[in-house]
C-alpha positions as CSV (number, residue, x, y, z in Angstrom):
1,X,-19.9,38.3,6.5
2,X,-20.5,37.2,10.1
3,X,-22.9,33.8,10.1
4,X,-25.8,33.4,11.8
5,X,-25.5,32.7,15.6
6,X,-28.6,29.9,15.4
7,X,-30.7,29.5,18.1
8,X,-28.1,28.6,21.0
9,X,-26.4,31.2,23.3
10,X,-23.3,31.2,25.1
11,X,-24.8,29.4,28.2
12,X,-25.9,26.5,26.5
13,X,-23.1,26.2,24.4
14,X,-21.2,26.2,27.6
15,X,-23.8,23.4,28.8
16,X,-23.4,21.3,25.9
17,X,-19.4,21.4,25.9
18,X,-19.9,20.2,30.0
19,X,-21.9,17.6,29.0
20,X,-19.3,15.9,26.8
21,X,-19.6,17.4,23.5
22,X,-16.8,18.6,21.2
23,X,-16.3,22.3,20.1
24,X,-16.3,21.2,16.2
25,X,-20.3,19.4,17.1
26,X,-21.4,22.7,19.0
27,X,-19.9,24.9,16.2
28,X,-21.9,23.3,13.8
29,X,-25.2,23.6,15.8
30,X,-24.5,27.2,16.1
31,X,-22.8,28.1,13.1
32,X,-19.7,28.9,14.5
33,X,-16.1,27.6,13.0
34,X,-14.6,25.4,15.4
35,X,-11.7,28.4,16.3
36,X,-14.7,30.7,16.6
37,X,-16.5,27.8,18.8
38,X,-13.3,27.7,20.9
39,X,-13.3,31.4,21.5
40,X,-16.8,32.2,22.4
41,X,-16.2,28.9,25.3
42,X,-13.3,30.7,26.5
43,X,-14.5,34.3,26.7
44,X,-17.7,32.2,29.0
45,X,-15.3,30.2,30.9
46,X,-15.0,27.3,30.0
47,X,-12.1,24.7,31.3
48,X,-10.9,22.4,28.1
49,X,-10.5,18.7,28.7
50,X,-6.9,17.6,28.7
51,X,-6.2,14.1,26.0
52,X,-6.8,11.7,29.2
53,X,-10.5,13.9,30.0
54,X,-11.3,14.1,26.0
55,X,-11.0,10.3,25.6
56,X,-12.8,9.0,28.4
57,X,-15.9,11.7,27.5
58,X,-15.8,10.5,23.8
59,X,-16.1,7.1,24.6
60,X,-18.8,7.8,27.6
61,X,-21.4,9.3,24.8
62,X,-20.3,6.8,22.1
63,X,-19.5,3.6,23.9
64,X,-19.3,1.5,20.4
65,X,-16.0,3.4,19.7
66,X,-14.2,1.7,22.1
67,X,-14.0,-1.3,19.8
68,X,-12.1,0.4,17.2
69,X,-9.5,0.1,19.5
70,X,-9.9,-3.6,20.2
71,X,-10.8,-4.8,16.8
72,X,-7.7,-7.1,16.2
73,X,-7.7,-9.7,18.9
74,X,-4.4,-11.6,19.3
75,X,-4.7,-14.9,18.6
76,X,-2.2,-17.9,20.4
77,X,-1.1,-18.1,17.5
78,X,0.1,-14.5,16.7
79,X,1.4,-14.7,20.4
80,X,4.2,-17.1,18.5
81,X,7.4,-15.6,17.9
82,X,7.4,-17.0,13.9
83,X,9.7,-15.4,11.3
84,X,7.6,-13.0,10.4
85,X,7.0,-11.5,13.9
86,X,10.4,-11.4,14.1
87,X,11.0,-9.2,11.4
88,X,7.7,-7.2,12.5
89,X,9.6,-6.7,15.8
90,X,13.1,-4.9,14.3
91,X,10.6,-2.7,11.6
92,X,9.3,-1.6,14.8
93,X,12.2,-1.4,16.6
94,X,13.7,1.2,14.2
95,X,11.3,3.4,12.9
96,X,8.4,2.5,14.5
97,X,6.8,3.5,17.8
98,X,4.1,1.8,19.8
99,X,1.4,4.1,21.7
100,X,-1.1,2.9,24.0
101,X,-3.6,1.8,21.8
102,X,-1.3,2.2,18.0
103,X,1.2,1.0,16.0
104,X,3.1,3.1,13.5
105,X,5.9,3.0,10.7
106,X,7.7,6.3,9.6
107,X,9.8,6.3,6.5
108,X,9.9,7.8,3.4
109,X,10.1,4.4,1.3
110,X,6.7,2.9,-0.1
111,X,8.5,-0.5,-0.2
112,X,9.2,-0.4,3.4
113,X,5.6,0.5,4.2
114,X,4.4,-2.8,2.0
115,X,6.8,-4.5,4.0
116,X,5.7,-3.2,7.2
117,X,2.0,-3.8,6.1
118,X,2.5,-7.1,4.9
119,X,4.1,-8.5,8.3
120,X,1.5,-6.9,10.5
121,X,-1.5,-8.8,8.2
122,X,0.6,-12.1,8.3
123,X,1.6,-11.8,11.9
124,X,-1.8,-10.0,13.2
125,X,-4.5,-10.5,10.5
126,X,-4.7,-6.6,11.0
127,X,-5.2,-4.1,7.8
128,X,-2.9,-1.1,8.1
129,X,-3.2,2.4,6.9
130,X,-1.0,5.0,5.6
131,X,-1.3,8.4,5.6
132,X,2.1,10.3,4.5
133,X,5.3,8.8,5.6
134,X,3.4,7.0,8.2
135,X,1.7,3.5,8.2
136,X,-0.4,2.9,11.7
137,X,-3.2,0.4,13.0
138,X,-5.0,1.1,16.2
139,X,-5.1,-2.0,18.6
140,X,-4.4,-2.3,22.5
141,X,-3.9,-6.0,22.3
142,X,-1.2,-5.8,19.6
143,X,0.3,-3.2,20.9
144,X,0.9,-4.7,24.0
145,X,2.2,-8.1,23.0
146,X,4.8,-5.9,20.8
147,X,5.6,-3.9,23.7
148,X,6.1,-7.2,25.9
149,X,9.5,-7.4,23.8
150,X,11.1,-4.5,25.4
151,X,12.9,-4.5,21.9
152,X,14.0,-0.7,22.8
153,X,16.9,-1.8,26.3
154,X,18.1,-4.8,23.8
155,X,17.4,-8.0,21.2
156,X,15.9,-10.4,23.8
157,X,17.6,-13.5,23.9
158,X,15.3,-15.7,22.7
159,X,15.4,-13.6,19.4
160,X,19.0,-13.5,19.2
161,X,18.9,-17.4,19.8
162,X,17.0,-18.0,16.8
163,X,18.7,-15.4,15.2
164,X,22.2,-17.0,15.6
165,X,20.3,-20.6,14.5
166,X,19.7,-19.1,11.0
167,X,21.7,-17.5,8.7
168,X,19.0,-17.1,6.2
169,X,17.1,-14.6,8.9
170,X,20.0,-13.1,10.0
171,X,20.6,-11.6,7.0
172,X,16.8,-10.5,6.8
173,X,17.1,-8.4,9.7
174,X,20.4,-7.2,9.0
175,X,18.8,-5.9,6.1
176,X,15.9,-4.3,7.9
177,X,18.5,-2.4,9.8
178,X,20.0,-1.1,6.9
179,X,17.3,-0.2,4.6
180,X,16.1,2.1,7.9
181,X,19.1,3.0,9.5
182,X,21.9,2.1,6.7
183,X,23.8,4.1,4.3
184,X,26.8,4.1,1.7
185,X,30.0,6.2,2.3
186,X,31.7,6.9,-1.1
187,X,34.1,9.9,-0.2
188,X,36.3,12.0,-3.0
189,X,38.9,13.6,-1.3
190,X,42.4,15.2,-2.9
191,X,45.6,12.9,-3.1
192,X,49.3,14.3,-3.1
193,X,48.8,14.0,-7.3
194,X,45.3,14.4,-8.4
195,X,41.8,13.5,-6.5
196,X,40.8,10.0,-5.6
197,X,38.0,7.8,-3.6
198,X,39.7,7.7,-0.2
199,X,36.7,6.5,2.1
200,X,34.2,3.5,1.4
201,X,32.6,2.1,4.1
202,X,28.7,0.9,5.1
203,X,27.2,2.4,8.8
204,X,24.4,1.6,10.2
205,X,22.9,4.0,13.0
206,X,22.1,2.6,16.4
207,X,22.3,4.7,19.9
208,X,21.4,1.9,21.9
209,X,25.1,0.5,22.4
210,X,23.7,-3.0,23.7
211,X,21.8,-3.5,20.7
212,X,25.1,-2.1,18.4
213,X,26.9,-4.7,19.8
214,X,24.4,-7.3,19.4
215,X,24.3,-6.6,16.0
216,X,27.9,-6.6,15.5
217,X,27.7,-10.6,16.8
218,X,25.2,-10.9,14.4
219,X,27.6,-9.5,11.8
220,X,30.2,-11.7,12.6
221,X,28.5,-14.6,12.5
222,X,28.5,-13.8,9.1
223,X,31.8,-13.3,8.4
224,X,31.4,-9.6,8.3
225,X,33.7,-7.7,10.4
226,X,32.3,-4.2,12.2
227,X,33.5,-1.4,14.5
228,X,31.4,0.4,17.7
229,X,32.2,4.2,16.5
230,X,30.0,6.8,17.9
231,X,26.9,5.1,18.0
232,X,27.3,3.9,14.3
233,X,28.3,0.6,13.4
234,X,30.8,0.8,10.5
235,X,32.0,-1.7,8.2
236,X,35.2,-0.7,6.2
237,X,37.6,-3.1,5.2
238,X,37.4,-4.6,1.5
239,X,36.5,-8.2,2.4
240,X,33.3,-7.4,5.0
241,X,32.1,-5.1,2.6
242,X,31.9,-7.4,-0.1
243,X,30.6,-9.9,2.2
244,X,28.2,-7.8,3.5
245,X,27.0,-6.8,-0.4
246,X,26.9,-10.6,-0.9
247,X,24.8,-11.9,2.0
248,X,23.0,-8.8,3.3
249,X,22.9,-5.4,0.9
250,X,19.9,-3.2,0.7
251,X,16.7,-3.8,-0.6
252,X,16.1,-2.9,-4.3
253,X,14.1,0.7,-4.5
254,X,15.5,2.4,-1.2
255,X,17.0,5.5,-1.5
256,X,19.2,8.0,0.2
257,X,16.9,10.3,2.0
258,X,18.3,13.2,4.3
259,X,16.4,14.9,6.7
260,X,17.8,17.8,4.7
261,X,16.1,17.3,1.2
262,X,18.7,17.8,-1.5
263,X,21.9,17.2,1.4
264,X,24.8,15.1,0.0
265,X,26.0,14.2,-3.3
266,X,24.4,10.6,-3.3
267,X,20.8,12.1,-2.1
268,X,18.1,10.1,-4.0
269,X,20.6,7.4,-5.1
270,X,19.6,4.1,-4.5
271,X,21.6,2.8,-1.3
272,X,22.1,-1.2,-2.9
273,X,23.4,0.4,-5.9
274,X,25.7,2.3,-4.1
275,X,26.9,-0.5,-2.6
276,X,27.3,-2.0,-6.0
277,X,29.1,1.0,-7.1
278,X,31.5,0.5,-3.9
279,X,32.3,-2.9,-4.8
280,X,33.2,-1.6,-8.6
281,X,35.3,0.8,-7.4
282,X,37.5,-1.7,-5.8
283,X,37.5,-3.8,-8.3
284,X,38.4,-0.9,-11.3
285,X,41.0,0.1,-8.8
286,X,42.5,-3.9,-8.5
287,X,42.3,-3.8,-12.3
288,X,43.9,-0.4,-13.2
289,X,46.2,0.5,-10.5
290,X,49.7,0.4,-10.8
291,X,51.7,-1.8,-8.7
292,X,48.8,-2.7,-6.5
293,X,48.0,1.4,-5.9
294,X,44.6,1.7,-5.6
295,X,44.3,5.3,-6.7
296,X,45.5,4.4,-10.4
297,X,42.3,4.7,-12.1
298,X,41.8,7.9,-11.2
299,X,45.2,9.4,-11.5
300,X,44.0,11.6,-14.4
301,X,41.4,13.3,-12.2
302,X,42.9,16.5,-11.4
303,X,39.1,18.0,-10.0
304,X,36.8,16.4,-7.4
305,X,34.5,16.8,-10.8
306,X,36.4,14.3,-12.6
307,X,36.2,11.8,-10.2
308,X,32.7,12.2,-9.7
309,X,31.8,12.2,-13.4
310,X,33.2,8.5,-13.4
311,X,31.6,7.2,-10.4
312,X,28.2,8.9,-12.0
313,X,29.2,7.2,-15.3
314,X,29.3,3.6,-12.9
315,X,26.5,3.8,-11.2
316,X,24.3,4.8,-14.6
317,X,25.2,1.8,-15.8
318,X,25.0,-0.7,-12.4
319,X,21.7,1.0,-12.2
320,X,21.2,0.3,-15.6
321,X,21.9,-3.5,-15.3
């Protein structure tokens, strides 16, 4: 049933739309949806305001907005590159993204979004929000001391100075890195006699190749040895992967999420467990192989089911513990 057309017509609707207001405030005067707003504008001729044109008319009739977007006021203090900046600065740098006047996190991990939230209130004094996979707080002056960084082209030397000066936050943001951009390679692949784990490794994604090197030094100075491979960074041999599980892992509660829900056979698995589980398999392979052969304890499995059906039986119980 059509609605009733109120007391405006077309020409003033036109007026009003001229004079700054939006098509959702007209449609309500008249009665009108905002898509059946919209039409009736364009069937009179109107020309919509572009983003830029919308802003600066919103802000003309409603001048007190424009502190929303200046409510956190960066203190000399915040200005400081602390610790917790620092780690502010590589959450952003990985899955975050700075706009004009906004600062967002997208992941699909609540934890990650506490953390996220947590630096920006110790670092900022700001409150966050989070709506979906994505945690944001509108500010022009925090954006643009974060954005001073250039974070994107490379790890600024001053960062990586204090970086290299301690372990301890080395490892932090080593971690940030792989809870974002991290994940577990546990590959079952036929042997001559029966199936077997062939391929364990950690990668962390990175296609900036300055920054993949950077973090590589960082890595090292550690005592974790890593390869540049096609714009992964990949850690595979036995001693930098337990290194790595000892001084940097993942953080407890992250998962394995695709872009391909249900993609992989360790989708939804904890990634630090996985690690766990990697580190087991070495070991169960050191304890039950035969003359130093690593493929030992699974010489019975004669199906890529078997195999799994033991590393499934592992992580139950790593998980468990």
């Amino acid at each position: 049933m059509t609605r009733s057309l109120g007391h405006l017509d077309a020409q003033e609707c036109l007026t009003l739309y001229n004079r700054g207001y939006g098509i959702g405030e007209i449609g309500s005067l008249r009665g009108y949806s905002y898509t059946g707003m919209r039409k009736l504008l364009l069937r009179n001729g109107a020309r919509f305001r572009n983003k830029q044109e919308a802003y600066k008319v919103m802000l003309s009739r409603r001048p007190e907005w424009k502190r929303q977007f200046l409510r956190y006021t960066v203190s000399d203090e915040s200005r400081k590159l602390s610790i917790s900046k620092i780690k502010l600065l590589f959450f952003v740098f990985t899955e975050g993204c700075i706009y004009k006047s906004k600062i967002q996190f997208t992941n699909n991990e609540g934890v990650l979004h506490r953390d996220f939230s947590k630096l920006m209130k110790e670092v900022y004094n700001a409150d966050t929000k989070t709506r979906g996979k994505v945690t944001y707080v509108f500010s022009t002056e925090i954006a643009d001391d974060l954005r001073a960084y250039s974070l994107k082209r490379k790890i600024p030397e001053n960062v990586l100075d204090k970086l290299l000066e301690s372990p301890q936050l080395t490892r932090d943001i080593l971690r940030i890195f792989a809870d974002t951009e991290g994940s577990v390679t546990i590959s079952v692949r036929r042997a001559p006699r029966n199936y077997t784990v062939v391929d364990r490794r950690v990668v962390i994604s990175c296609t900036n190749p300055i920054v993949r090197s950077q973090l590589i030094v960082l890595l090292n100075s550690l005592g974790i040895e890593a390869g540049d491979r096609k714009d992964t960074i990949q850690i595979m041999e036995e001693s930098s992967l337990r290194e790595f599980a000892l001084q940097v892992s993942f953080s407890p509660g992250v998962r394995v999420v695709r872009k391909k829900a249900g993609h992989g056979v360790w989708y939804m698995h904890e990634k630090s467990t996985l690690l766990r589980l990697l580190i087991r398999v070495y070991d169960e392979q050191k304890a039950k192989g035969r003359r130093g052969r690593h493929e030992g304890v699974f010489r019975t499995c004669t199906k890529k089911e078997d195999v799994m059906c033991i590393l499934n039986s592992w992580y139950d119980e790593l998980k468990g513990g």
